[in-house]
C-alpha positions in Angstrom: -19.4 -15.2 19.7 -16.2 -13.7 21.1 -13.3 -12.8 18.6 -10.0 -14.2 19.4 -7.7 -10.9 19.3 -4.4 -12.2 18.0 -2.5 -9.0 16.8 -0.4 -6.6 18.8 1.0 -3.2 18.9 3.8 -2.1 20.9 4.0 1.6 22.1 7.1 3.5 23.6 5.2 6.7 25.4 6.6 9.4 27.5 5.0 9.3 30.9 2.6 12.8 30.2 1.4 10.8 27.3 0.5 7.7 29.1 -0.9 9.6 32.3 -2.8 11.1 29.8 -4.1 8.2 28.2 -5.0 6.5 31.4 -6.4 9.2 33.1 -9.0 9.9 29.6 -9.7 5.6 29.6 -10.8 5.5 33.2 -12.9 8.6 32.3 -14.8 7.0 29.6 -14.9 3.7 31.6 -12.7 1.8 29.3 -9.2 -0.5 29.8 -6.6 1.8 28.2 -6.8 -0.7 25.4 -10.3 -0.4 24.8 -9.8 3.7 25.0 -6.2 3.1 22.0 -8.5 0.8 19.8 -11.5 3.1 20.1 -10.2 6.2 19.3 -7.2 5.0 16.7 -9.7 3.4 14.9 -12.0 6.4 14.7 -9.2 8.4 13.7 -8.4 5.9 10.7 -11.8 5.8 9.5 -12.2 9.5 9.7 -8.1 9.7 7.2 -9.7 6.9 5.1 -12.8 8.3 4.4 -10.6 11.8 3.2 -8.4 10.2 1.1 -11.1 8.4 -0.5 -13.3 11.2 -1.2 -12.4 13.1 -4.9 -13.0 16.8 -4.0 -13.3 18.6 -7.7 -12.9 23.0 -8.2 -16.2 23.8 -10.6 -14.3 23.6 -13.2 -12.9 20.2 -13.2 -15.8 18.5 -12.2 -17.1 20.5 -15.8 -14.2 18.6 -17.9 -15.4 15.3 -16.0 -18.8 15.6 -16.7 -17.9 16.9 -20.3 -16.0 14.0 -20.9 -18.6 11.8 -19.5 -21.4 13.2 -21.8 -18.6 13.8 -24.7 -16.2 11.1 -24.8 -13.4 11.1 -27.1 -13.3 8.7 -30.3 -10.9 6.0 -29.1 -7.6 5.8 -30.5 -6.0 3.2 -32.5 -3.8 1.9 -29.6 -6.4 1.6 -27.5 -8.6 -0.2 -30.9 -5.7 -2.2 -30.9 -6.0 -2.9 -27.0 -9.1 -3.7 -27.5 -8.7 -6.6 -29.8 -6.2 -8.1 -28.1 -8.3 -8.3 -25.1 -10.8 -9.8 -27.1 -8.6 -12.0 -28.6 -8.3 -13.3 -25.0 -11.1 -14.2 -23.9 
């Protein structure tokens, strides 16, 4: 089934930029669409996937795992957070 395409983006380019473009598109056999869609939304995925990742030094990912293994005894504000969510439900 074909997907209707109903969003847009509009582009102002300087002319090295879209000779560019078009000249890489035709390479690769695509419109010049095809080619902006394709590689912008490799581009994202590749910024997405970096932003979502948690990189840690040693020594954090110790206090993480420390305080995974070791939690803290909750406080009274969050016992009393508690409750009221509770209370809730």
């Amino acid at each position: 089934m074909t997907v209707l395409k109903k969003q847009r983006i509009d582009l102002r380019l300087t002319e090295a930029d879209k000779s560019m473009i078009e000249e890489a598109a035709a390479m690769t056999n695509q419109t010049v669409t095809q080619f902006l869609v394709n590689s912008a939304s490799e581009r994202a995925a590749e910024v997405i996937e970096q932003h979502r990742r948690l990189l840690l030094s040693e020594a954090s990912w110790n206090q993480v795992m420390d305080a995974i293994e070791n939690p803290p005894e909750p406080s009274d504000k969050l016992k009393r957070a508690a409750r009221r969510l509770q209370n809730m439900e």
